[in-house]
N, C-alpha and C positions, 0 to 999 in steps of 0.2 A: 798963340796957342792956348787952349783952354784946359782947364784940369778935367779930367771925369770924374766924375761921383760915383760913379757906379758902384762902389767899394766901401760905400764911408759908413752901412751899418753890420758889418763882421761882427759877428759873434765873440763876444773876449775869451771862452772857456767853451767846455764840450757839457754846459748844461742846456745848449737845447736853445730854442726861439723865445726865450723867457719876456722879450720884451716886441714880440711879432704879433700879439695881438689886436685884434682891431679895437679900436677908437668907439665904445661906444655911449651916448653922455650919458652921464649918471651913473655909469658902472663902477666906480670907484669911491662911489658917494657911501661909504663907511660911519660915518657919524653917529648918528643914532643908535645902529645897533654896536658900535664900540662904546657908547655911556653906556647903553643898557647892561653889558658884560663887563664894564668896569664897576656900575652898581650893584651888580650881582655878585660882584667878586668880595667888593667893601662887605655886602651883607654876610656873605659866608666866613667872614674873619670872625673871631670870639671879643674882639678886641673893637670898641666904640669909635665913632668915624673921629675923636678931640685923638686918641691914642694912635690909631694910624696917622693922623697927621705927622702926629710928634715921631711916629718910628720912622716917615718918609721924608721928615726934616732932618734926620738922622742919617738916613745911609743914602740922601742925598746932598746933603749940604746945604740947603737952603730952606728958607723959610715956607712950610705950608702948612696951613689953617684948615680946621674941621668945615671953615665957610668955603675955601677951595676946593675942595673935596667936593662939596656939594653943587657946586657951580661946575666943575666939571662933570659930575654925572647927570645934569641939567639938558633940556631940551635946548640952552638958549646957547648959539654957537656964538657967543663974544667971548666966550670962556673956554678954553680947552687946556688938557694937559700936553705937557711939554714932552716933548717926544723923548730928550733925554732923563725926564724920571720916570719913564717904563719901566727901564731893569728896577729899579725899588719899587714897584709897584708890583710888579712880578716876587720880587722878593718879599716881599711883605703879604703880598696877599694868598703867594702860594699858587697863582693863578697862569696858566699859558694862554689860558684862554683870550688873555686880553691882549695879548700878542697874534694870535692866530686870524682874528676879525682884521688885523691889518694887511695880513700878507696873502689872506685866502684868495682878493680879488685877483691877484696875479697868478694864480696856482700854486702858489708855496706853501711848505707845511712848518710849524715850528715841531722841534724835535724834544723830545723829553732826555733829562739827564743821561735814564738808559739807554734810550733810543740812538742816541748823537754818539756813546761809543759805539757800538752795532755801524752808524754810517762813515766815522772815521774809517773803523777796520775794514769795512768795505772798501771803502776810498783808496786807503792804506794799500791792499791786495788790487786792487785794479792798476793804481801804480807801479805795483810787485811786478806782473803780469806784463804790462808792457814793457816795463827796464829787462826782463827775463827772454822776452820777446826780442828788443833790440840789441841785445848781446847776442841772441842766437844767430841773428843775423849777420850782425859783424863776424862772428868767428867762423860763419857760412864762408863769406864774401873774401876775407884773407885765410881762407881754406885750412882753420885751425877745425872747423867742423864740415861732415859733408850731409846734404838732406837727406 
């Protein structure tokens, strides 16, 4: 007896076919214009690329140099940043932007401080709505309520 597959890419959540897009090569190829909007980001700081270093050796914990900096916003892809010091890059630089060139390929948006309460409460209320919804029907159903 064989198993079916038929089943094995379900959707985890009700956000949607987020991962049903088609295959197609190159379309994920972010590179480039993610240094460019990381350089761009470094430049709009008041603050010299030795000093961001030292604030992102800081509220990451590890060691990085005004040379790495520079090697990451480099053409030459032997060098990249580490996907875990985004958030202090984001922090430091002030920037979502350099968050945003990662997730665009897929359709995703990043959300701004304000923004993301606005989507909780959303979130939150669509919740509401439903549990509001499935009590009304139970108390439908053992005739605590009639339609």
């Amino acid at each position: 007896m064989s198993i079916s597959k038929k089943h094995l890419n379900n959707p985890l959540s009700n956000l949607g076919p987020l991962f049903d897009s088609p295959i197609i090569e190159g379309s994920m190829d972010v590179g480039l214009k993610f240094r460019d909007i990381l350089s761009k980001a470094f430049g709009r700081c008041k603050d010299s690329r030795y000093q961001l270093a030292g604030k992102l050796s800081e509220v990451t914990g590890r060691n990085i140099s005004k040379d790495m900096l520079d090697k990451y916003t480099s053409s030459n892809f032997d060098y990249a940043l580490r996907a875990e010091d985004l958030p202090g890059v984001i922090l430091i630089t002030q920037s979502l932007e350099v968050a945003q060139v990662l997730v665009e390929p897929v359709g995703c948006l990043v959300a701004s401080p304000e923004d993301s309460k606005l989507l909780k409460l959303a979130r939150l209320n669509k919740e509401k709505n439903k549990i509001l919804s499935e009590i009304a029907a139970l108390e439908t159903q053992i005739g605590l309520k009639t339609k």
